[in-house]
N, C-alpha and C positions, 0 to 999 in steps of 0.2 A: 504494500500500500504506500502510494504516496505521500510523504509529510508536507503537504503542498506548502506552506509554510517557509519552511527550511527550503527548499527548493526554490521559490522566490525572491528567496534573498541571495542563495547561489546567484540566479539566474540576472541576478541585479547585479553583481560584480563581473561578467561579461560584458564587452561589446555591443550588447545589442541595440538594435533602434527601437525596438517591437518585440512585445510577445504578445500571445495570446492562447489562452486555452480553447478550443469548440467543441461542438460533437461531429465526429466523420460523418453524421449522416447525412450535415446536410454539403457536404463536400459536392459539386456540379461535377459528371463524367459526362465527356461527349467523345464522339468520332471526331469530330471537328480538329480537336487538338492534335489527336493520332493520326489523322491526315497529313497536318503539317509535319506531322515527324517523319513521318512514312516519304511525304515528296520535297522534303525540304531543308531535311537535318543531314546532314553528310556521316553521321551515329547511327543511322538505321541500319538493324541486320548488323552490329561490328561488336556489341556488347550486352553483357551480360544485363546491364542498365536499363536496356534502351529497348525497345521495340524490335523484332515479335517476341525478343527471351521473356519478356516481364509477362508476358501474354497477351490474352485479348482485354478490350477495355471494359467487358463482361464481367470475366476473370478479375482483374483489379480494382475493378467498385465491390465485386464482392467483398475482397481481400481487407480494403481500406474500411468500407462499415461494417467490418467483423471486430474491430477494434472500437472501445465504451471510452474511450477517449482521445484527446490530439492538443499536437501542440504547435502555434504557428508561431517562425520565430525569423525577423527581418533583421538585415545587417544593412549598411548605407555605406556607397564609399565615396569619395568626391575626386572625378577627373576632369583633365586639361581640357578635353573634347570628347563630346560622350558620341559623337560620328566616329572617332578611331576605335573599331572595335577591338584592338592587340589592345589600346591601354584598357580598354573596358572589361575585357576578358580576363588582365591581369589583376586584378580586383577580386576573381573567384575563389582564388585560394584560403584569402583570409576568411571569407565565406564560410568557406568548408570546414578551416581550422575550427570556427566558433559552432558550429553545425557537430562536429566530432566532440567538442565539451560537452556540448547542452547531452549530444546519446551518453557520453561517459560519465556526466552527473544524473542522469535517470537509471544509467546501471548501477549506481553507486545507492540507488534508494529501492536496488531491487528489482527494475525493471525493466526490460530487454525491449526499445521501443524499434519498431518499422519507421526507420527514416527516407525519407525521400527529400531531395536534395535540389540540386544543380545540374545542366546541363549532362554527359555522360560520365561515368564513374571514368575516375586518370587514378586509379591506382596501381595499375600494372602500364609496363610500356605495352603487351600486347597481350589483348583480349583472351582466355583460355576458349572464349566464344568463337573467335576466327578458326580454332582450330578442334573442334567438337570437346572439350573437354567442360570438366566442371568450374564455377569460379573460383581462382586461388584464395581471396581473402572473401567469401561472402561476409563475414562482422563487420569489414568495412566498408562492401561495394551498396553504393546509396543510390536506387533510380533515381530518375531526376520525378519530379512534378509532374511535367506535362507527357512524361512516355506514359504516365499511367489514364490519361485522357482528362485529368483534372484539369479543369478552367480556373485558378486562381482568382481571378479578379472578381467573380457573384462575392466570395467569403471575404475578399478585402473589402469591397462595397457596404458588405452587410455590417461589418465588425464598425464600420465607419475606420477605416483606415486609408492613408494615402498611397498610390503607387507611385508618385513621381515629388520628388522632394525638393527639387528644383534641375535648372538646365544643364547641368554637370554633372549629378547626385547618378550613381547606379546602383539600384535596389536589388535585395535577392532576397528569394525566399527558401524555409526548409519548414517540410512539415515532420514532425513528429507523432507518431500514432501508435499509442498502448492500451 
């Protein structure tokens, strides 16, 4: 059980820009999203992360409302030009780093959360997926959000939260689901 308590006040000595607790159920799944991924991500088919390994977006709404709780949690970073995507891109790590705390302070209270992350998992140089095997480090390979057809922005809308924090600012999101 969670000491949500103790937890939040962890959760307050990170990084973060945002958090937020919900319920996965009312998490939005479309094809829409897994379209883009499918004709538009250069990730599809290459990892374990990423579309069709995570499955169908059937499959994944199931997965995601089988879980009685979630945790949405925003980092912000501020670049030169938010059109260069190399610098924007370089921004995702720090992301991650604090996305890797938030799962190792909820295992630390006991609880082994489904995280879903950032664009495709980079923790190997090459995919165990390219070459039929299983994933090396599944504890830490994190789908991203949208392979799993989740539309993010209904739940920022609802929560009354911002996606865009100004004309530089690059936002990320991770959700957290136990």
């Amino acid at each position: 059980m969670l000491n949500k308590e103790l937890f939040e006040a962890q959760l307050s000595e990170l990084p973060l820009y945002i958090y937020h607790f919900f319920d996965p159920k009312t998490l939005e799944f479309t094809d829409r999203v897994r379209w883009i991924c499918e004709h538009e991500c250069p990730m599809y088919g290459t990892s374990w992360a990423c579309p069709p390994a995570v499955g169908s977006v059937t499959h994944c709404r199931a997965k995601c409302r089988g879980f009685e709780n979630a945790l949405l949690i925003s980092t912000i970073a501020e670049v030169a030009d938010i059109a260069n995507i190399e610098e924007t891109l370089a921004t995702r790590p720090d992301h991650e780093a604090v996305t890797n705390e938030v799962r190792d302070l909820m295992r630390g209270h006991g609880i082994e959360p489904y995280v879903l992350s950032t664009e495709s998992c980079a923790e190997c140089e090459r995919c165990a997926y390219l070459d039929g095997l299983p994933c090396r480090n599944p504890e830490r390979m994190h789908p991203c959000v949208e392979s799993h057809g989740i539309n993010i922005l209904p739940l920022i809308e609802e929560l009354g939260l911002c996606f865009q924090y100004g004309e530089n600012m690059v936002t990320w999101f991770s959700l957290l689901l136990y």
